[in-house]
C-alpha positions as CSV (number, residue, x, y, z in Angstrom):
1,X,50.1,-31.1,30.7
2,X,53.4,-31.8,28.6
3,X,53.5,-29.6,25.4
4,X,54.9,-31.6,22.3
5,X,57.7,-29.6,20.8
6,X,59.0,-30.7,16.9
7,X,62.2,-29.1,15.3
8,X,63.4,-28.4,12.3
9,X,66.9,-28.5,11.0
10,X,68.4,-25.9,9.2
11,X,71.0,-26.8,6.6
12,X,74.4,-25.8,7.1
13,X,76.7,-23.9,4.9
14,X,80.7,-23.2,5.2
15,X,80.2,-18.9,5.1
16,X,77.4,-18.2,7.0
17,X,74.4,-19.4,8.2
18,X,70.5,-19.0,8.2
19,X,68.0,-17.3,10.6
20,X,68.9,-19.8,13.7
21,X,72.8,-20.7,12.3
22,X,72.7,-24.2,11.7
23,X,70.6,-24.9,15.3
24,X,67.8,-27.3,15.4
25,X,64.7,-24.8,16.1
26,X,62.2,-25.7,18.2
27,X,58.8,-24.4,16.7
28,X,55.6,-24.5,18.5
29,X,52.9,-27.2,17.3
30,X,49.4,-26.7,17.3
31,X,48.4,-28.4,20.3
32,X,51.2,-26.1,21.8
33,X,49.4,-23.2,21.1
34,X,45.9,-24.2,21.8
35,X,47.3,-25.3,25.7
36,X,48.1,-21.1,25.7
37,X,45.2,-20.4,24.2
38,X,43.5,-21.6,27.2
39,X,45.6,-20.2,29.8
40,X,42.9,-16.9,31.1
41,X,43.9,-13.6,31.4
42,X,44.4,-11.3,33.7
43,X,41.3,-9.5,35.1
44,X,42.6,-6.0,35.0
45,X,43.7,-6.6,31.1
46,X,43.8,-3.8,29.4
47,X,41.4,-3.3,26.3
48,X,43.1,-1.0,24.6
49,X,39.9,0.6,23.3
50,X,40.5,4.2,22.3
51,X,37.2,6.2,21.6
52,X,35.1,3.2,22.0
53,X,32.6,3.1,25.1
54,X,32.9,-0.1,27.4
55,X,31.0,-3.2,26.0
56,X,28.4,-5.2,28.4
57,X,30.3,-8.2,29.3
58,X,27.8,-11.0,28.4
59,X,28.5,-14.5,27.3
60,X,25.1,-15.2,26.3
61,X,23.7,-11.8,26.0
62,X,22.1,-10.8,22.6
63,X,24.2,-8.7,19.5
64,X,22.6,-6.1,17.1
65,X,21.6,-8.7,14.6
66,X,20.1,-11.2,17.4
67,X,18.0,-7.9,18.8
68,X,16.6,-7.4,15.2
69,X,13.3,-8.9,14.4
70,X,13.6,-10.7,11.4
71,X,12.4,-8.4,9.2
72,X,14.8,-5.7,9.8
73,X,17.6,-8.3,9.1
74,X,15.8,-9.9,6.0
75,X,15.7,-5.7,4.4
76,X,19.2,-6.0,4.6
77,X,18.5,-9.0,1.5
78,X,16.3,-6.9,-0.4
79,X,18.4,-4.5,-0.6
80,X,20.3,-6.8,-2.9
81,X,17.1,-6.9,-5.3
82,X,19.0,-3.2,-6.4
83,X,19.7,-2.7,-9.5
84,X,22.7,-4.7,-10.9
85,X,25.7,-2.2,-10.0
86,X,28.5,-2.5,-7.8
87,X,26.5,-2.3,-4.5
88,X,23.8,-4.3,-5.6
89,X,26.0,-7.3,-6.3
90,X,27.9,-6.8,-3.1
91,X,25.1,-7.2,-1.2
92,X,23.6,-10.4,-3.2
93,X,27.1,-11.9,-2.0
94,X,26.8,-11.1,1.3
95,X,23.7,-12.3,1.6
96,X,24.7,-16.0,0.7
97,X,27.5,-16.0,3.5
98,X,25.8,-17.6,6.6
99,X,25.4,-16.1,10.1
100,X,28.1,-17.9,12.6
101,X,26.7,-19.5,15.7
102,X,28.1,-18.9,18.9
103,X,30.7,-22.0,19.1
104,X,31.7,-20.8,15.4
105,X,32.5,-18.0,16.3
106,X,34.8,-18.6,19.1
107,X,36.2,-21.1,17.0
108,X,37.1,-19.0,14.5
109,X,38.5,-16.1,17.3
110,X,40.3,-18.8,19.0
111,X,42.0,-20.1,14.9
112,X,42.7,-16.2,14.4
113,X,44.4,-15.9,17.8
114,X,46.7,-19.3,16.7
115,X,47.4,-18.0,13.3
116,X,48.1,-14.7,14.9
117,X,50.7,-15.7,16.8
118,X,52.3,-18.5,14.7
119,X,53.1,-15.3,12.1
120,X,54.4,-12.9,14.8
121,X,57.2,-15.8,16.2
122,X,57.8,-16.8,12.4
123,X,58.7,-12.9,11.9
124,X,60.7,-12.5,14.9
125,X,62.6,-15.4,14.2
126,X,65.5,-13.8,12.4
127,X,68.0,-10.7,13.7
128,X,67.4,-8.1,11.0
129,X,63.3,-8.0,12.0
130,X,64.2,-8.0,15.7
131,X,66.7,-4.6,15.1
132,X,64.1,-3.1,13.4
133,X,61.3,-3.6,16.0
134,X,64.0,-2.7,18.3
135,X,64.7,0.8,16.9
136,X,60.8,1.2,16.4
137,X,60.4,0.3,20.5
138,X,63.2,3.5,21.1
139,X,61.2,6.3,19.0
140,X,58.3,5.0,21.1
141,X,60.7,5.8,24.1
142,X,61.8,8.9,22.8
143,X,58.4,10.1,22.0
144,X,58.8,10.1,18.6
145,X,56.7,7.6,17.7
146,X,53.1,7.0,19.2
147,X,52.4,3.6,21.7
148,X,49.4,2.3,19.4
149,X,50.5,1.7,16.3
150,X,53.6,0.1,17.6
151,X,52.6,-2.3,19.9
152,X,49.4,-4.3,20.7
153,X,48.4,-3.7,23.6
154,X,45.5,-5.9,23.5
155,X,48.1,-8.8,24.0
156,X,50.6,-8.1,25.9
157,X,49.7,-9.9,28.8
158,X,47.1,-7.9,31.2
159,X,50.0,-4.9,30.6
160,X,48.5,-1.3,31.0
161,X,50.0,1.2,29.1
162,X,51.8,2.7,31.7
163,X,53.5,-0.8,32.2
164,X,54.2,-0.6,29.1
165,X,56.1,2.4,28.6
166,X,58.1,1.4,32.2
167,X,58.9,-1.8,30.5
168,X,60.8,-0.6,27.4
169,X,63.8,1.2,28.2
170,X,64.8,-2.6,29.9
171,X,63.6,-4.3,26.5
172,X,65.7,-1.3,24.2
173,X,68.8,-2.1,27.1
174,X,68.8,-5.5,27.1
175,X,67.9,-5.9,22.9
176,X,71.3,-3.5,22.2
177,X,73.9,-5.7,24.3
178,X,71.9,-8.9,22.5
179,X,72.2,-7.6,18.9
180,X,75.6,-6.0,20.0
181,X,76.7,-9.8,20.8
182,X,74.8,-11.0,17.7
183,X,77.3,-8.9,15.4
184,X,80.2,-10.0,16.8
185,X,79.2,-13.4,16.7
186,X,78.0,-13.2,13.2
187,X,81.3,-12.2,12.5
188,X,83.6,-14.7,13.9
189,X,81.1,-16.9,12.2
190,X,82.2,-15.7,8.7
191,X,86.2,-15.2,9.9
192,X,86.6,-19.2,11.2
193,X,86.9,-22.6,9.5
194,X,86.8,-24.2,12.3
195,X,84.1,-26.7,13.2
196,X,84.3,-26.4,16.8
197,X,84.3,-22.5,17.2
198,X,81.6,-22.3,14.8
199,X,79.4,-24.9,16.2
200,X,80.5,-22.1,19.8
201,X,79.8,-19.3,17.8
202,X,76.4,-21.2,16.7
203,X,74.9,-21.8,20.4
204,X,76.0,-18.3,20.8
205,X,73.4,-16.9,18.3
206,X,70.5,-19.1,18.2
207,X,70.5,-19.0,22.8
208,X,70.8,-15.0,22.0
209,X,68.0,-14.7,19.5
210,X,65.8,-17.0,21.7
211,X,66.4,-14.7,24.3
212,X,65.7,-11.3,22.1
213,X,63.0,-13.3,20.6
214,X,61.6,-13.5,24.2
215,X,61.8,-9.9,25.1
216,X,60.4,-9.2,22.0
217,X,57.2,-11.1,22.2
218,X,56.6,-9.9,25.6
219,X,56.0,-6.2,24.1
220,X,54.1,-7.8,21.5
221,X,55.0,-5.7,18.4
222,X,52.1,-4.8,16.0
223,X,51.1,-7.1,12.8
224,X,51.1,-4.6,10.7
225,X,54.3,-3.6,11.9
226,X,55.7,-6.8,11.6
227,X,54.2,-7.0,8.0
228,X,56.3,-3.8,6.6
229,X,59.2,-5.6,8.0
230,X,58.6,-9.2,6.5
231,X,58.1,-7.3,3.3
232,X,61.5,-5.6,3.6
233,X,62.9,-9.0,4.3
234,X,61.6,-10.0,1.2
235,X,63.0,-7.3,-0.6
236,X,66.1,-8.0,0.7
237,X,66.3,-11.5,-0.4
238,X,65.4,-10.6,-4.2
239,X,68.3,-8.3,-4.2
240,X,70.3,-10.6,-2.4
241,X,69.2,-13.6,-5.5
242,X,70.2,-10.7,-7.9
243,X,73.8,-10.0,-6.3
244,X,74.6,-14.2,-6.4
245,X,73.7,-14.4,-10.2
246,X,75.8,-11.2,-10.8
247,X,78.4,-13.0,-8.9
248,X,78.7,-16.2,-11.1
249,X,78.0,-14.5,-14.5
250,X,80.3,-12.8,-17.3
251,X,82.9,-14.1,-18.9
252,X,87.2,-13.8,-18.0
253,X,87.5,-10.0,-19.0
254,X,88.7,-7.1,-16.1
255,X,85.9,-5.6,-16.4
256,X,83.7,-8.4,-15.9
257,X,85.9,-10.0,-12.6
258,X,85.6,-6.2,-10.9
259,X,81.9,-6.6,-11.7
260,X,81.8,-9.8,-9.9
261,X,83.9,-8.8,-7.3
262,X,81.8,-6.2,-6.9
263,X,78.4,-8.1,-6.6
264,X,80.2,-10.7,-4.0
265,X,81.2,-7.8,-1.6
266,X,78.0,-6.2,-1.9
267,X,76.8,-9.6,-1.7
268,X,78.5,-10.2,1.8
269,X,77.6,-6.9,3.4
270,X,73.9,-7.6,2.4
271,X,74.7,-11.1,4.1
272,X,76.0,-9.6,7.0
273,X,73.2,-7.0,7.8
274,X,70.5,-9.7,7.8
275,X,72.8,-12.3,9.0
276,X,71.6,-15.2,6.6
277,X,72.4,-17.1,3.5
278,X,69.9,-16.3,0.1
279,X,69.0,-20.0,0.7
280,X,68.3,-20.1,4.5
281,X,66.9,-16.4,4.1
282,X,64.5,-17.9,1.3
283,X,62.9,-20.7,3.2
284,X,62.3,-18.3,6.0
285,X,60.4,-16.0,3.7
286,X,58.6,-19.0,2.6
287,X,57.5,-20.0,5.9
288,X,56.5,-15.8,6.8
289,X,54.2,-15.8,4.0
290,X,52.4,-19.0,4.0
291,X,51.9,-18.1,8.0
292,X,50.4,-14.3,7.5
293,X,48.1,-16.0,4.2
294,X,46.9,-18.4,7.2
295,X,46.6,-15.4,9.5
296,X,45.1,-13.3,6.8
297,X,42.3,-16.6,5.7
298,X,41.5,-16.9,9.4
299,X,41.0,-13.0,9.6
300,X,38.8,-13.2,6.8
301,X,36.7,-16.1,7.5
302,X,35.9,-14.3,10.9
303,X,34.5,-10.7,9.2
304,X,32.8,-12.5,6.4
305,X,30.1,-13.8,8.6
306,X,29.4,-10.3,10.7
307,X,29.1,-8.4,7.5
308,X,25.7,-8.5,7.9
309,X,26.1,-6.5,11.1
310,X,28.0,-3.9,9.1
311,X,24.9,-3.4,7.0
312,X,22.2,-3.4,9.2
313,X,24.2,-0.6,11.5
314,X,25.1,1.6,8.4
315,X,21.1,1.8,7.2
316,X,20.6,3.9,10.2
317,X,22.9,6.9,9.3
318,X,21.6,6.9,5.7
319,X,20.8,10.4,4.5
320,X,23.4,12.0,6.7
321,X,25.4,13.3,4.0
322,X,27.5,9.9,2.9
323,X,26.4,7.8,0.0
324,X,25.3,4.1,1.6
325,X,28.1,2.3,-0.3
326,X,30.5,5.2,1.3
327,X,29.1,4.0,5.0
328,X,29.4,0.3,4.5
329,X,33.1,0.5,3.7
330,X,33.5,2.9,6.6
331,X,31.7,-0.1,8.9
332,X,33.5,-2.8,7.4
333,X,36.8,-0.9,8.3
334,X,35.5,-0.8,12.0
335,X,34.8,-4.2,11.9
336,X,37.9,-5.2,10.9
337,X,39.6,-3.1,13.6
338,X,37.3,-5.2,16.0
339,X,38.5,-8.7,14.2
340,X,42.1,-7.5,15.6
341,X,41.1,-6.0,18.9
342,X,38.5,-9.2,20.3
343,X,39.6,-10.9,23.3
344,X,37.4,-14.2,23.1
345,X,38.7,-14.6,26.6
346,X,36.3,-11.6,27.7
347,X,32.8,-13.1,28.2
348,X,31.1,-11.3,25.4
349,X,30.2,-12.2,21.6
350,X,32.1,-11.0,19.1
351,X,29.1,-9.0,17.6
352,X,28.3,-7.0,20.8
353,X,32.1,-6.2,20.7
354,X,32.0,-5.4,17.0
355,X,29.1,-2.8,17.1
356,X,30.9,-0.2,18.7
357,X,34.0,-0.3,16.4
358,X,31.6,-0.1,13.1
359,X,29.6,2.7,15.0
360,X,32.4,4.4,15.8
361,X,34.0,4.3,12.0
362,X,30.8,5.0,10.5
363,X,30.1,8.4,12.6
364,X,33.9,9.5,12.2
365,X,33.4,9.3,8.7
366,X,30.3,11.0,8.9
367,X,32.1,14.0,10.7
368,X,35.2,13.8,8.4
369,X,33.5,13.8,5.1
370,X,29.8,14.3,5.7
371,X,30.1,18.1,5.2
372,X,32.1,20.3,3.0
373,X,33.5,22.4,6.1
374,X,34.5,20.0,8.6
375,X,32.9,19.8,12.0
376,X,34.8,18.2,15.2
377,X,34.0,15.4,16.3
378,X,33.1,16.5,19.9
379,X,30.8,18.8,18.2
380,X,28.7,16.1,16.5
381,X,27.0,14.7,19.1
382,X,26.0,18.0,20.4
383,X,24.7,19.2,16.6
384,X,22.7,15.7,16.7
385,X,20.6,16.9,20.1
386,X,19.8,20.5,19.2
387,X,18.7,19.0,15.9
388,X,16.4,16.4,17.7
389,X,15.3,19.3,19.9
390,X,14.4,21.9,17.5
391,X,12.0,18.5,15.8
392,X,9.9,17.6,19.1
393,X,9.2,21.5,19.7
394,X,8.2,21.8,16.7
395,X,5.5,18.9,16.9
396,X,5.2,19.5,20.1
397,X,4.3,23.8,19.5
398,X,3.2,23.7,16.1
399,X,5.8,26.1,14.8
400,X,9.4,26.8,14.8
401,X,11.0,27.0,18.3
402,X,13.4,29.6,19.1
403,X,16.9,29.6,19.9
404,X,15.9,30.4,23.3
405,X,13.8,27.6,23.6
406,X,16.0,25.3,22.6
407,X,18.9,26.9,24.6
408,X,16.4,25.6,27.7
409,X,15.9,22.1,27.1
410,X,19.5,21.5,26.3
411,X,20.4,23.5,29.4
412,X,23.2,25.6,27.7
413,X,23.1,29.1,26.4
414,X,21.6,30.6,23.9
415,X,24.6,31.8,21.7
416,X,26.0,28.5,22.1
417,X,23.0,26.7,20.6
418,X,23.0,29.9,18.1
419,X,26.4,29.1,17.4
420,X,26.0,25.6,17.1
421,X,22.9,26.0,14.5
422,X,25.3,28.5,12.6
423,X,27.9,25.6,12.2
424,X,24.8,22.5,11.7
425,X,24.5,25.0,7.8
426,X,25.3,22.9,5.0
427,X,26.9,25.2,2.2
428,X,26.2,24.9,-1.5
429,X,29.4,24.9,-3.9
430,X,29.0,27.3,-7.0
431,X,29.9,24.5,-9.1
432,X,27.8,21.9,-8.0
433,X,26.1,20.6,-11.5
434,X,22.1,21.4,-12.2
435,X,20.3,19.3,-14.2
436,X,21.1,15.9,-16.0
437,X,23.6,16.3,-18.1
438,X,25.7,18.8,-15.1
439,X,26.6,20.8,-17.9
440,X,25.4,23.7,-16.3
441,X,26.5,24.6,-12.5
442,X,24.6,26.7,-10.1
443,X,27.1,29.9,-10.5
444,X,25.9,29.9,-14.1
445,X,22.4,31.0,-12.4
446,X,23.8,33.2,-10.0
447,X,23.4,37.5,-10.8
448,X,26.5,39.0,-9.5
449,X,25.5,42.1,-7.8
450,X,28.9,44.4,-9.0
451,X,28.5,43.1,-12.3
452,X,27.9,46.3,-15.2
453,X,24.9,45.6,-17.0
454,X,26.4,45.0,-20.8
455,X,23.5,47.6,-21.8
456,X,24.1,50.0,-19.7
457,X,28.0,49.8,-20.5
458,X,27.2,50.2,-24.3
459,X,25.1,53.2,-23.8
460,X,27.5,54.8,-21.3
461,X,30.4,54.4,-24.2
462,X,28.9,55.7,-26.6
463,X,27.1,59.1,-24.5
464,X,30.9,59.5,-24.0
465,X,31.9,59.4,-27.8
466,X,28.5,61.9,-27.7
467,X,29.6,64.4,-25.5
468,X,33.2,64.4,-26.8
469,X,31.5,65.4,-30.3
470,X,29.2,67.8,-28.8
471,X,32.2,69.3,-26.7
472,X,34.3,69.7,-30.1
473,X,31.9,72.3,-31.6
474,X,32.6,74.5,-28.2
475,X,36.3,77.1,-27.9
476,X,38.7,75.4,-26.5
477,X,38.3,77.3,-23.4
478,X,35.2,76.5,-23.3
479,X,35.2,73.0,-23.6
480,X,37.9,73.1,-21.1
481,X,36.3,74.2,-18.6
482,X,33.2,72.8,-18.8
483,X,34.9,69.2,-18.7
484,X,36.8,70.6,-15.1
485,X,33.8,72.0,-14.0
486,X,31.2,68.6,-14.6
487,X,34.1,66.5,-14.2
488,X,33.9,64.6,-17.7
489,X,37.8,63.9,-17.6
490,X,38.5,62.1,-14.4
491,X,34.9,62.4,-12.7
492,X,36.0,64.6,-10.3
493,X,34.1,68.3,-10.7
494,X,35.7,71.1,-9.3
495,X,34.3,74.6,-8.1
496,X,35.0,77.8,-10.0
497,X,37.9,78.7,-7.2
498,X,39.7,75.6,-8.1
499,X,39.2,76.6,-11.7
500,X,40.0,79.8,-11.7
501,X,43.2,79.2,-10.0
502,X,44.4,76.4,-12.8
503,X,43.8,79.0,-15.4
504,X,45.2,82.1,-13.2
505,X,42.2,84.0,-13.8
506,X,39.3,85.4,-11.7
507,X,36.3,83.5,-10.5
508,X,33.8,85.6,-12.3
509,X,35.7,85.1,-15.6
510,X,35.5,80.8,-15.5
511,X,31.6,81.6,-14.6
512,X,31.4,83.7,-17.9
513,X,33.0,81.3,-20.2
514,X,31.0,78.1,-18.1
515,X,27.7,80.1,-18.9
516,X,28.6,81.1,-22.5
517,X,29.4,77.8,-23.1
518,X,26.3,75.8,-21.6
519,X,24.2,78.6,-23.6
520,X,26.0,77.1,-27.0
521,X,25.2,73.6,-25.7
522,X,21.6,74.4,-25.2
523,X,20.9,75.4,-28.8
524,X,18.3,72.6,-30.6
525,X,21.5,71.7,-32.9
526,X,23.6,70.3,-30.0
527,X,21.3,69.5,-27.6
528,X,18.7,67.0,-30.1
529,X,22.2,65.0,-30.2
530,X,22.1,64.3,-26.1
531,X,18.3,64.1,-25.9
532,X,17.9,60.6,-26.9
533,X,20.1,59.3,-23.7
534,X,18.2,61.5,-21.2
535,X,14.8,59.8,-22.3
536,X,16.7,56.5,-22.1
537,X,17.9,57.1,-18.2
């Protein structure tokens, strides 16, 4: 079947020239890219499904919301009866989008796979995207850069990733010479007057960047790599509208023709690093963003009618430690990874594919933010099954299982299901609010163990100030030693030998002036003062 191809001229301009230099363009039409669309697959292609267990392939078999009975999937509308918050009217919106049908649905894949690809040749339609996907494609050689969010694996071709990774270093090769060439060209383009050696110079780029264009495609770069790009591209061009006006403005003063002289060279390098006019550069822009809105509608149009599906999967890990609202946004962003990732090629319906991406987002959030301490991922799973053991012994027994027990059915050891129950623990913050208002927080509640009882610190201060007084009515000698002896000074009491040799007397003499001195202490005068604080202890 002969594919219809259109063109479109690009205007031409006396200093440089746009994205394809002047060249009529030939730009895929619609029917062009449904007669690919149709063209199968390899077998062997690659899925490109990290994480994500294989899906049955089956063109008519059931997905999650055709396996519900109908009133598991009309719940999902009460739900909107909530009250009239942010979740609640989320879900009275859903609930008005219809289900797709089968031939909807493949329509729809089949309009996102189109749109998909118009946007990725509109972006790789100019030089200064193609040298940046270039130098993206070498840190993914040089292993600076990871495979996935590079390039799309999905689509290149039935390529495994080890084809992949073979297949660069000839794409990075063969991109250099071709943007090498591109340069110099560019440059003669700018240096002649010459209608004949530009129109040369001309073929020159736009055979080159069909060629690099080509390579490119074949690697198939990453939308959302492609969309950081077109946005710099964009960037570019507002600066580039901002140098021309500098350019032309200001009157006849020096200081305002260095100003424009500056702006115009600026100008020109600016020119020459995207190799394009502001005009030609603008209509390209133009044409990127109306394509990704087309890609982004047809994206859109294909998630709205599985959000359903995203619901009626997150109602199952309620109560898990995520708020509802928390799990639905999780699921939608799995479903979204699924809108980018279907094949409608593979003989499977969209839903079937889509369960396992919104499964797999919802339980890695669960893991990531479910708990205050995290727990790994591979660990999940097995904290789910000792969980679900420890519950049908229990039934089962009529009282709490042990850790051996468990250890049994699960067929591992018993420190390791110990070990495992030690990390399933949910902690309590201290500051988690009590109460209504969350004024108070459960610290507040809390009696700290090492804490001095404010009491008990009052009446130690002043038996202190007591004793002191008491101790003031003794000799000094006395009182001296009787504070080394009992240790009232540093609360370290000492013997009469370590006494007797501070002072330089005998032994015998610091147990005379220790007994002389008690004897003064013990009289009804002194001793009424400390009596009160001995019936208190």
């Amino acid at each position: 079947m002969a594919t219809k191809r259109t063109t479109r001229k690009v205007p031409h301009h006396d200093e440089a020239t746009n994205l394809n230099l002047g060249v009529d363009v030939p730009l895929d039409t619609e029917e062009s890219v449904d007669s690919n669309l149709r063209q199968p697959t390899l077998a062997e292609q690659d899925s490109d499904l990290d994480h994500v267990e294989s899906v049955p392939h089956s063109e008519d078999g059931p997905t999650l919301l055709d396996e519900l009975p109908p009133g598991e999937v009309d719940e999902v509308e009460d739900d909107a009866q909530a009250p009239d918050d942010a979740l609640g009217l989320y879900l009275r919106q859903m609930g008005a989008i219809p289900l797709l049908s089968r031939d909807q649905e493949l329509s729809l894949a089949k309009q996102l796979e189109h749109q998909r690809e118009r946007y990725r040749h509109a972006a790789l339609s100019n030089w200064y995207t193609i040298r940046l996907v270039n130098d993206a494609f070498m840190r993914v050689q040089a292993g600076k850069l990871a495979l996935d969010p590079t390039i799309d694996v999905v689509k290149t071709l039935g390529l495994t990733r080890e084809n992949i990774l073979k297949r660069i270093p000839h794409h990075v090769r063969t991109l250099d010479h071709l943007i090498a060439d591109a340069d110099n060209d560019f440059k003669d383009l700018l240096k002649t007057t010459a209608s004949k050696e530009r129109g040369k110079a001309m073929r020159r780029l736009y055979r080159g960047l069909c060629k690099a264009r080509k390579l490119t495609e074949e690697l198939a770069p990453r939308i959302d790599l492609l969309d950081v790009f077109s946005k710099d591209l964009a960037r570019k061009l507002d600066k580039m509208r901002s140098l021309e006006q500098e350019s032309v403005s200001g009157g006849n003063s020096a200081a305002d023709r260095d100003h424009r002289n500056r702006a115009t060279k600026q100008l020109r390098e600016l020119m020459l690093e995207v190799r394009s006019r502001p005009d030609d550069l603008a209509g390209l822009v133009n044409v990127l963003m109306a394509r990704r809105c087309a890609y982004q509608k047809a994206r859109t149009e294909l998630s709205e009618g599985n959000l359903r599906l995203v619901v009626s999967i997150a109602k199952r890990y309620r109560s898990r430690g995520l708020p509802f609202s928390d799990l639905i946004q999780e699921g939608n962003r799995g479903l979204m990874r699924a809108v980018d990732k279907y094949e409608w090629r593979m003989d499977y319906k969209f839903g079937t594919y889509a369960t396992w991406w919104i499964r797999q987002g919802i339980t890695r959030a669960l893991a990531d933010h479910a708990r205050t301490i995290r727990v790994p991922c591979h660990q999940v799973g097995t904290l789910a099954a000792v969980e679900r053991v420890r519950g049908e012994l229990s039934i089962a027994q009529g009282r709490e299982p042990t850790v051996e027990e468990i250890a049994a059915v699960l067929g591992v050891t018993a420190e390791e299901t110990q070990s495992l129950r030690v990390v399933a623990r949910h902690p309590v913050s201290l500051h988690e609010p009590l109460g209504g208002d969350g004024e108070r927080a459960l610290e507040d509640f809390l009696d700290d163990p090492d804490a001095q009882n404010p009491g008990k610190a009052v009446d130690q201060h002043l038996l202190r100030e007591r004793i002191a007084e008491v101790l003031r009515s003794l000799t000094p000698r006395e009182r001296e030693v009787i504070e080394l002896r009992f240790g009232l000074r540093d609360g370290q009491p000492r013997t009469l030998e370590e006494v007797a040799r501070a002072y330089g007397i005998t032994r015998e003499r610091i147990r005379q002036i220790e007994a002389r001195g008690l004897l003064k202490l013990r009289q009804p005068l002194r001793s009424q003062r400390l009596q009160e604080f001995a019936e208190t202890e």
